[in-house]
MDTraj code that builds the backbone (N, CA, C; nanometers):
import mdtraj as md
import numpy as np

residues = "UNK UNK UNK UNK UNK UNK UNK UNK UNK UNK UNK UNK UNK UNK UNK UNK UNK UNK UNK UNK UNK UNK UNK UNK UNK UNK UNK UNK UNK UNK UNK UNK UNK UNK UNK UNK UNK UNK UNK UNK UNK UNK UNK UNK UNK UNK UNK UNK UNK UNK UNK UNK UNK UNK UNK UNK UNK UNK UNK UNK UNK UNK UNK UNK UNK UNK UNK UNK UNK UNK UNK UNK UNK UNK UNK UNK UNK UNK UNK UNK UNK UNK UNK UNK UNK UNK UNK UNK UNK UNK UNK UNK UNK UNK UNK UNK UNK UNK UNK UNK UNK UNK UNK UNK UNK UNK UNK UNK UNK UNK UNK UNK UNK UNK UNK UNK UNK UNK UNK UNK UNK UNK UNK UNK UNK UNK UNK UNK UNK UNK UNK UNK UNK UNK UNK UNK UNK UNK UNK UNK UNK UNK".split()
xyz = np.array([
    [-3.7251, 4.1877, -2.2278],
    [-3.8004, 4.2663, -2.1339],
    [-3.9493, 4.2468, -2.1613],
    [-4.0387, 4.1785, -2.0687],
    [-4.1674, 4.2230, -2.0572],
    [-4.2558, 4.3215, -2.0000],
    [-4.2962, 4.3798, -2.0740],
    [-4.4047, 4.4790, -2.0314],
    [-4.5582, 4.4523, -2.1329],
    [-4.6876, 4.4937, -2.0704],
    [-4.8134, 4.5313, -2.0710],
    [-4.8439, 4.6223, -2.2183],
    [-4.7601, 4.7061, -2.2198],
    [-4.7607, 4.8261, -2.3187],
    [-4.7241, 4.7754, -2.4330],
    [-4.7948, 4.7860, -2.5176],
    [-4.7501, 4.7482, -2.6584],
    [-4.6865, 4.8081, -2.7521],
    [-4.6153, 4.7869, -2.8652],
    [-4.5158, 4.8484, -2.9515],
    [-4.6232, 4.9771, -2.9857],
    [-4.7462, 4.9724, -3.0612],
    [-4.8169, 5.0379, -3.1144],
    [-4.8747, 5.1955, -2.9976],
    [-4.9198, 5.1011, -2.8816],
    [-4.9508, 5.2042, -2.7681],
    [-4.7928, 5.2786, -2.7005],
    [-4.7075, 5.2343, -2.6465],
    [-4.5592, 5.3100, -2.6670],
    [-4.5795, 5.4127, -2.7747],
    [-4.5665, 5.4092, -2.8918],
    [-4.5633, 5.5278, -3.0192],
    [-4.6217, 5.5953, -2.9654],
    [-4.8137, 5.5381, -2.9959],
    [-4.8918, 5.6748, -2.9838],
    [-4.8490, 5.7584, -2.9030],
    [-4.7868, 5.6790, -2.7670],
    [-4.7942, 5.7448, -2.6519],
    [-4.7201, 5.8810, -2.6643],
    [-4.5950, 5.8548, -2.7421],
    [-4.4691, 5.9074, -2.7326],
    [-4.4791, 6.0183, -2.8313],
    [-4.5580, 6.0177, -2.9156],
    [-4.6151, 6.1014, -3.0425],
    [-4.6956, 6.2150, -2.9467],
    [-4.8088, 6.1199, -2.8519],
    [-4.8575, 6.2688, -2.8087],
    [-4.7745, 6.3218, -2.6823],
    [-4.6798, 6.2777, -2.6255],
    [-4.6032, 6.3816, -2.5598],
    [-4.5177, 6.4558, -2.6065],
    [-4.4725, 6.4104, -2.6958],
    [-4.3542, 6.5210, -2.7765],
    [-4.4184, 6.5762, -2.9094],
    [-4.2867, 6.6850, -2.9351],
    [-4.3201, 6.7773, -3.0238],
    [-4.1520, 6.7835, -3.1025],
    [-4.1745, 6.8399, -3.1972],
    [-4.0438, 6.8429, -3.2817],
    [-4.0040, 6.9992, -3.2975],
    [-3.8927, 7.0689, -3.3606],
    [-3.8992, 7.2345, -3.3486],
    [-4.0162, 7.2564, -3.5207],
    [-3.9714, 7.1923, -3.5995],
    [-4.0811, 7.2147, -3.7177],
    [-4.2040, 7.2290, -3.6685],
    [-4.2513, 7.1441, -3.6386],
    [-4.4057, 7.1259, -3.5554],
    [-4.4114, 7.2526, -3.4890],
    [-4.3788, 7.2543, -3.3665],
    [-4.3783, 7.3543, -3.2778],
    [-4.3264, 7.5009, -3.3225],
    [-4.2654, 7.5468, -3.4599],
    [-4.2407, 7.6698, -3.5069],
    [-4.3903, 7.6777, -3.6144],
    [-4.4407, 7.5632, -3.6644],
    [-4.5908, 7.6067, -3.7346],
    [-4.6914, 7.6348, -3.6969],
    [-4.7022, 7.5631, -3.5515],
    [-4.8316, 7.6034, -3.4466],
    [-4.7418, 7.7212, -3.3633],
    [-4.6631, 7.7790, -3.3566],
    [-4.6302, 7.8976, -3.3223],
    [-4.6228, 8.0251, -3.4442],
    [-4.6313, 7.9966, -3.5468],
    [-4.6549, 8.0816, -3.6577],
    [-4.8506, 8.0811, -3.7196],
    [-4.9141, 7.9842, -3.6404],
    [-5.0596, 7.9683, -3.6650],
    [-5.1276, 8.1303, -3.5935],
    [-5.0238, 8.1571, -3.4509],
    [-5.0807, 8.2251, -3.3678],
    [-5.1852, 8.1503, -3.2215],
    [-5.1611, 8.0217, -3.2715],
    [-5.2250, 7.9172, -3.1634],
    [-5.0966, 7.8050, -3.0704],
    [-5.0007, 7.8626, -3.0487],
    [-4.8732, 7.8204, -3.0136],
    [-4.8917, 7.7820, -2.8268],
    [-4.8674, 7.6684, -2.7960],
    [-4.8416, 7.6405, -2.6417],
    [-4.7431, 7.7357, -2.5930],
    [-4.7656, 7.6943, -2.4520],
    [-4.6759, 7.7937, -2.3732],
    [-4.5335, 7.7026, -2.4211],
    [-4.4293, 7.8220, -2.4139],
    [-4.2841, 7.7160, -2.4124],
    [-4.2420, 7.7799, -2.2885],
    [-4.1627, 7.6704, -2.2459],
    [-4.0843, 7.7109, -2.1140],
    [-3.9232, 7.6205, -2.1121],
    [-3.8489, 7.6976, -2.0640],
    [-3.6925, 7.6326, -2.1046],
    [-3.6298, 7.6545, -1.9180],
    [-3.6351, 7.5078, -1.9769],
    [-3.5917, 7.4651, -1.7910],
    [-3.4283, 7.4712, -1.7814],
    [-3.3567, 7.5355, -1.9034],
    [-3.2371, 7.5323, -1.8610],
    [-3.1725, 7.6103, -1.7589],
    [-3.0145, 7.6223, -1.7245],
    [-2.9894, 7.7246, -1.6115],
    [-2.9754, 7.8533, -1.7223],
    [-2.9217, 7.9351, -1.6145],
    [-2.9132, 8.0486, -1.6126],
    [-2.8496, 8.0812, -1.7415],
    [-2.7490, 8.0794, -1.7171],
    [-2.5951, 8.0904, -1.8568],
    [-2.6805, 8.0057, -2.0119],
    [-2.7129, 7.9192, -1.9630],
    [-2.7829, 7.8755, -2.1017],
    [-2.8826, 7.9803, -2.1592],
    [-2.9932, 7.9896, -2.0694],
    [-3.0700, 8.0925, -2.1275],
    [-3.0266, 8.2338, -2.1981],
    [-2.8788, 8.2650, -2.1292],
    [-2.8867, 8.3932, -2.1888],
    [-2.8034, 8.3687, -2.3063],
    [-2.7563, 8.2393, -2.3126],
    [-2.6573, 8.1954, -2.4469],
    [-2.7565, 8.2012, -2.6003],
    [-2.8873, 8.1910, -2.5496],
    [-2.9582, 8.1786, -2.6483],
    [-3.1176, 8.0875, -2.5862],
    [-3.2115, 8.1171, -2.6640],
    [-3.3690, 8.0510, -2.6419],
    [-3.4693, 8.1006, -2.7473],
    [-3.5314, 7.9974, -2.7182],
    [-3.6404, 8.0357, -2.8347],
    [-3.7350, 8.1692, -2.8173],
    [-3.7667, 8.2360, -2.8858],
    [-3.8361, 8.3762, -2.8808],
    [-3.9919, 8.3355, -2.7856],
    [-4.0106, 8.4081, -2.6674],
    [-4.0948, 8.4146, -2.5786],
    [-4.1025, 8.3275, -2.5525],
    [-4.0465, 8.2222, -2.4848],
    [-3.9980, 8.1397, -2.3829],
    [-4.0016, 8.1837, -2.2493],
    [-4.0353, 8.0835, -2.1751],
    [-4.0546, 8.1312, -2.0334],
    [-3.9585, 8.0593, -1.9994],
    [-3.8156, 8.1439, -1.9201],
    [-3.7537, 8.0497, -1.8418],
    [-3.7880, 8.0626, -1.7042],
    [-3.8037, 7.9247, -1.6355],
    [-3.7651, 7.8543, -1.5286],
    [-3.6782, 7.7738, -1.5273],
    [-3.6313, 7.7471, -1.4765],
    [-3.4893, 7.6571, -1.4470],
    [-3.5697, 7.5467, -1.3616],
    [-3.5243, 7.4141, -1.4203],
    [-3.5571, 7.3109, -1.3604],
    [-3.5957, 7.2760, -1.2060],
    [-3.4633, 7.3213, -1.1529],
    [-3.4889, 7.3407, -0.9824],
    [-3.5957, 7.4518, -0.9253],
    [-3.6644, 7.5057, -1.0309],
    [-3.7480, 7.6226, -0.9490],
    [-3.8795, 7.5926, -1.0264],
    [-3.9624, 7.4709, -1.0984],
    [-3.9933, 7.4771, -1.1401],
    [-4.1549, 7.4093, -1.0946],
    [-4.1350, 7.3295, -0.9629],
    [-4.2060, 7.3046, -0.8776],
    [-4.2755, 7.3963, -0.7993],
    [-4.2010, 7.4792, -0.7791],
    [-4.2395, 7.5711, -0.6483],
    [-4.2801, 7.7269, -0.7510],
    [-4.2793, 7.7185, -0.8673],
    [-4.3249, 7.8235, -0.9470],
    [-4.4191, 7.7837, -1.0988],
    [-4.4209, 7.6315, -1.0679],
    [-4.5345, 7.6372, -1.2247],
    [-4.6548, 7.6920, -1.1641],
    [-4.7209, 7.6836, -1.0882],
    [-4.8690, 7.7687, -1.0230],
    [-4.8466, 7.8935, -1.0793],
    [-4.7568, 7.9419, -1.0360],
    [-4.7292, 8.1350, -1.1010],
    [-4.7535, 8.1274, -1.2168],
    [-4.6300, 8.0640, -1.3012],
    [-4.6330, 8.0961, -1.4163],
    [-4.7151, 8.0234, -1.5403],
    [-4.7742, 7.8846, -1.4994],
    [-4.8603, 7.8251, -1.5513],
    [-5.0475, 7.8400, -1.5052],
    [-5.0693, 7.9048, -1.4294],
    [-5.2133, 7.8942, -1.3605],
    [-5.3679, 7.7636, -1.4111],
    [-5.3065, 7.7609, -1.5519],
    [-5.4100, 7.6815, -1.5599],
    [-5.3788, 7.5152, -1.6756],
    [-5.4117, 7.4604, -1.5006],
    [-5.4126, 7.3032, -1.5051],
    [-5.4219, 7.2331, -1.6826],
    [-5.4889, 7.3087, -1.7684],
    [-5.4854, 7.2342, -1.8930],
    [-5.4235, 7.3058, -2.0148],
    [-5.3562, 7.4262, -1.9708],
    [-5.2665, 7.4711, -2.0582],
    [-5.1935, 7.3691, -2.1505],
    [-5.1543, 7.4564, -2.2794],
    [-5.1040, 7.3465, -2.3643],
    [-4.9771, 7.4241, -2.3031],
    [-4.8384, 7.3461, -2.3295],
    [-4.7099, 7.3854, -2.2533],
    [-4.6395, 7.2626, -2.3199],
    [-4.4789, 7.3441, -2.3715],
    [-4.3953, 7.2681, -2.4461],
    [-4.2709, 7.3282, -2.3929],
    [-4.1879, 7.1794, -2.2863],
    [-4.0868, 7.2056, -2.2516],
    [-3.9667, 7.1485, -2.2899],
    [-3.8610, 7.2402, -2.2966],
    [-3.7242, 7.2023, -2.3771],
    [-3.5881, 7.2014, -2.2526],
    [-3.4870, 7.1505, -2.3133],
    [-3.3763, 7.1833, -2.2535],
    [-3.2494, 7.2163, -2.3573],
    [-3.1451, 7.1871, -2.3103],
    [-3.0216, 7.2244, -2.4298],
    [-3.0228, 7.0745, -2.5455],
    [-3.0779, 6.9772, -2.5626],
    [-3.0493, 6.9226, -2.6910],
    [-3.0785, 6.7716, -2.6318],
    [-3.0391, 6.6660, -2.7259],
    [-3.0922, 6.5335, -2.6879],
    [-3.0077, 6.4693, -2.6437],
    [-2.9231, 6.5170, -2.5778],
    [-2.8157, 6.4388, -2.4564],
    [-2.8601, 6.4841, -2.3326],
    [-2.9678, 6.5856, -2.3192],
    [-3.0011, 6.6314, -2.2132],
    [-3.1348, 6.5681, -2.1590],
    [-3.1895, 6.5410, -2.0107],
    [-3.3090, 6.4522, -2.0119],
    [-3.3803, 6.5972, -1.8964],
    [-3.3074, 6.6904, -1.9063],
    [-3.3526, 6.7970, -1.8347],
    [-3.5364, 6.8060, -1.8621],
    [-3.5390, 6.8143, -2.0223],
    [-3.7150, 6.8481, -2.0331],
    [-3.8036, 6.7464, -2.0113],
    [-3.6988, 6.6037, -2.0208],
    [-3.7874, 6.5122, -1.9293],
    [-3.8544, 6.5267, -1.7438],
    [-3.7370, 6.5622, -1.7214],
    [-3.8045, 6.5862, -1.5598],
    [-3.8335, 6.6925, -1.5527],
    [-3.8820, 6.8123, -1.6411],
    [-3.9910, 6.8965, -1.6381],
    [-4.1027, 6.8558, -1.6447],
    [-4.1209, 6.7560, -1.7946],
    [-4.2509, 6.7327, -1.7852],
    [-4.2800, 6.6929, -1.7300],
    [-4.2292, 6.5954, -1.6291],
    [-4.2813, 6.4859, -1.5606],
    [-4.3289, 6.5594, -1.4007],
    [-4.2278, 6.6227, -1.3857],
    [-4.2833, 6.7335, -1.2849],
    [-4.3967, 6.8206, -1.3111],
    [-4.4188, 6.8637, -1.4383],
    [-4.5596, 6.9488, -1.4174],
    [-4.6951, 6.8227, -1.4430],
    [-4.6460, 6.6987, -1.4773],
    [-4.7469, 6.6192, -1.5022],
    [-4.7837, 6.5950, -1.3684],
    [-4.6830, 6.5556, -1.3047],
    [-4.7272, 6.5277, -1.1527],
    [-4.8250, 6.6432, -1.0800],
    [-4.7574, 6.7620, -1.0596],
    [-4.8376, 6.8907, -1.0405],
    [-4.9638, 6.9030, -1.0914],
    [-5.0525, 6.7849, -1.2012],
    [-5.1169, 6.7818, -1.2139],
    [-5.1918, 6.8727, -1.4024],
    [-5.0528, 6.9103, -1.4626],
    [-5.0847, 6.9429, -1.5930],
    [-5.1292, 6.8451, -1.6596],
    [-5.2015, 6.8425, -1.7500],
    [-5.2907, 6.7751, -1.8482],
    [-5.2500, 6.7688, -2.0098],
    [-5.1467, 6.8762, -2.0179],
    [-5.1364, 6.8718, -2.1859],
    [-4.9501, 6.9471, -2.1752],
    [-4.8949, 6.8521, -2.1514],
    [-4.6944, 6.9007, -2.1642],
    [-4.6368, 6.7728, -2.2184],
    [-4.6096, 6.8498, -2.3359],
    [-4.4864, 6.7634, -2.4315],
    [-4.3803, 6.8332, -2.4260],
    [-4.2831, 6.7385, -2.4540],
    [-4.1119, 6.7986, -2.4795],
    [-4.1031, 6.8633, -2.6162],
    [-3.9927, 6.9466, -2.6103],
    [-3.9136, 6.9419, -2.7344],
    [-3.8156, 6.8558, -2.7598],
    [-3.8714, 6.7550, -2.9412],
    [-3.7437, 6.6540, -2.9049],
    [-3.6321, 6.7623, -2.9870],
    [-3.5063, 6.7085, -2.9103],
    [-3.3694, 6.7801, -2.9391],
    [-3.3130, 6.8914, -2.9095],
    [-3.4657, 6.9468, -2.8313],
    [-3.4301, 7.0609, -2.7379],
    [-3.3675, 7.2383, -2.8021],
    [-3.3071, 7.2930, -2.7591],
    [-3.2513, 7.4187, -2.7832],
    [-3.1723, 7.3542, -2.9421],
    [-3.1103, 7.2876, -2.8708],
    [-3.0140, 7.2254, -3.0162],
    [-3.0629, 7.2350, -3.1089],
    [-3.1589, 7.1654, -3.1617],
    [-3.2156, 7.1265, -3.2766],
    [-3.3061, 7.2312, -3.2824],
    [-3.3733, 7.3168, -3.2449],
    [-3.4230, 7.4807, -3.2879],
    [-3.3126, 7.5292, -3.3846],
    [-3.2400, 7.5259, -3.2823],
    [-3.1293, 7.6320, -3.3262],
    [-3.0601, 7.5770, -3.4974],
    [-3.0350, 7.4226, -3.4968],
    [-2.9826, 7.3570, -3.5943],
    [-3.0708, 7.3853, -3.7135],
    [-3.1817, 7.3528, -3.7016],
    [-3.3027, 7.3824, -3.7782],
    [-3.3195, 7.5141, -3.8402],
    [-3.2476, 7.6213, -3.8010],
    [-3.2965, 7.7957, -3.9140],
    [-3.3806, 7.8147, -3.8091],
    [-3.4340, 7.8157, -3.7061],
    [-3.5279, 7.8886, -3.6684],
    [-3.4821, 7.9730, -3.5573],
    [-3.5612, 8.1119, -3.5488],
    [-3.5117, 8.2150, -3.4884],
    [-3.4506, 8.2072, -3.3564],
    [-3.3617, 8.2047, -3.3100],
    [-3.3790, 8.2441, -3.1253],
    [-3.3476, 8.3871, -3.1213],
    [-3.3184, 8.3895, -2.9896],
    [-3.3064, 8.5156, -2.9258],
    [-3.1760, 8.5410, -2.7763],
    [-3.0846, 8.5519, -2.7737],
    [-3.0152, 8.5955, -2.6823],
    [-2.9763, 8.7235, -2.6230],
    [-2.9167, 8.7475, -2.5461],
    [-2.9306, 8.8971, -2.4485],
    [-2.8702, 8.9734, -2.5201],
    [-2.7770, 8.9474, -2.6812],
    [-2.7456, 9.0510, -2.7617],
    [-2.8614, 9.0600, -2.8962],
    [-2.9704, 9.0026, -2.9023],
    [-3.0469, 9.0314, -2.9122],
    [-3.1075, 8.9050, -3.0287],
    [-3.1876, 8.9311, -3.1662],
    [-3.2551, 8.8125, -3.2244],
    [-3.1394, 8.7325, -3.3618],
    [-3.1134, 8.6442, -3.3234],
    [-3.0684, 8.5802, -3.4429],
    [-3.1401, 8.4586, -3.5271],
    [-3.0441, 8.4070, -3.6359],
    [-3.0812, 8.3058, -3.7043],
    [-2.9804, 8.2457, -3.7756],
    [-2.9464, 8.1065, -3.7776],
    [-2.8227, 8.0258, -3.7985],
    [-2.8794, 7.9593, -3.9207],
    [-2.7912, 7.9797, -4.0428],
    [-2.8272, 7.8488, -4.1694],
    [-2.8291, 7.7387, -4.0858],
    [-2.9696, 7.7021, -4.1818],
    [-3.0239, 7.5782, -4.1375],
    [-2.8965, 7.4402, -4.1754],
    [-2.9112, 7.3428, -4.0611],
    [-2.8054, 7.2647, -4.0551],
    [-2.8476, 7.1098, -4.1397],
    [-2.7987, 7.0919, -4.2800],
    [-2.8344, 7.0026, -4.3805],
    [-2.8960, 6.8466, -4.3063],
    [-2.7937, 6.8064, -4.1579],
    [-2.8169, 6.6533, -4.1232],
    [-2.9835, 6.6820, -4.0243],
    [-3.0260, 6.8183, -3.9819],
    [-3.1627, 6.8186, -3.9187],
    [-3.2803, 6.8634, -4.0047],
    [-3.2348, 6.9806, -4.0784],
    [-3.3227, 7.0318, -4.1460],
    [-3.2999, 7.0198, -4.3179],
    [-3.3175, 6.9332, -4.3752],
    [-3.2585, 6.8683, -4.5214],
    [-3.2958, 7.0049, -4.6212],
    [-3.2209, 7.0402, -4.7156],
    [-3.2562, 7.1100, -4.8204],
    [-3.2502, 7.0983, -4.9444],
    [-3.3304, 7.0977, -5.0010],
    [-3.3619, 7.0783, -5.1405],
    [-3.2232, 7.0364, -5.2183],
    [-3.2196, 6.9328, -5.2824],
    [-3.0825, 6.9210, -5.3418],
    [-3.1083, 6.9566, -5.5090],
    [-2.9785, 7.0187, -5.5633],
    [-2.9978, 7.0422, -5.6981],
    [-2.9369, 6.9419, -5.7953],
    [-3.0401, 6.9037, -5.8844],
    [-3.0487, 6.8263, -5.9932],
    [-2.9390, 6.8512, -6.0564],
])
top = md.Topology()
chain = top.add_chain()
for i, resn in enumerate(residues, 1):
    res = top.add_residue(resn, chain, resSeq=i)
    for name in ("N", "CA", "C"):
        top.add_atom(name, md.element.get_by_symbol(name[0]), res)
traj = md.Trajectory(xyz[None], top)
């Protein structure tokens, strides 16, 4: 395959659109945290999401980022259920089009939050799952 884009420019590229849940749980523990928004459906969201998450659901997400995003250079980090899913791809790509300036994914999505120890939140209220050894490695004893 030829393309223009080079191995080196690809990375950068791909580095500054995405985000990882580590990353994105430290600049959300800074107090300087992007907007998150979880384009999954309905039933997903209430199965579980990351704490103050904005859901929109993918299909409504055109006709409501103006509402819920207002400003064009917001930082904004969108997810879906995990990395079989390309759902937070055609979010971003939809609010890029709409004209946002600063939206990365979550890579691995809900999944890998969740795999990772870090908090969510579902409609029975806040949990937290031991962290899962093949995402989030733990210290091994000597």
């Amino acid at each position: 395959m030829h393309t223009t884009l080079s191995a080196a420019d690809f990375f950068a590229a791909k580095l500054a659109y995405e985000t990882d849940p580590s990353d994105l749980a430290a600049a959300r523990a800074t107090g300087v945290a992007p907007l998150v928004i979880d384009v999954r459906a309905h039933d997903a969201w209430r199965q579980g999401r990351i704490p103050g998450a904005i859901h929109v659901p993918n299909a409504e997400l055109a006709s409501r980022a103006a509402e819920v995003v207002p400003d064009l250079d917001a930082e904004i980090v969108v997810y879906c259920w995990g990395p079989g899913c390309n759902g937070s791809t055609r979010a971003a790509l939809t609010l890029a089009t709409l004209g946002y300036r600063s939206v990365r994914e979550l890579i691995g999505g809900f999944e890998y939050w969740a795999r990772e120890g870090l908090a969510v939140v579902t409609d029975a209220g806040r949990t937290r799952r031991p962290p899962d050894p093949l995402t989030a490695p733990v210290a091994s004893v000597a």
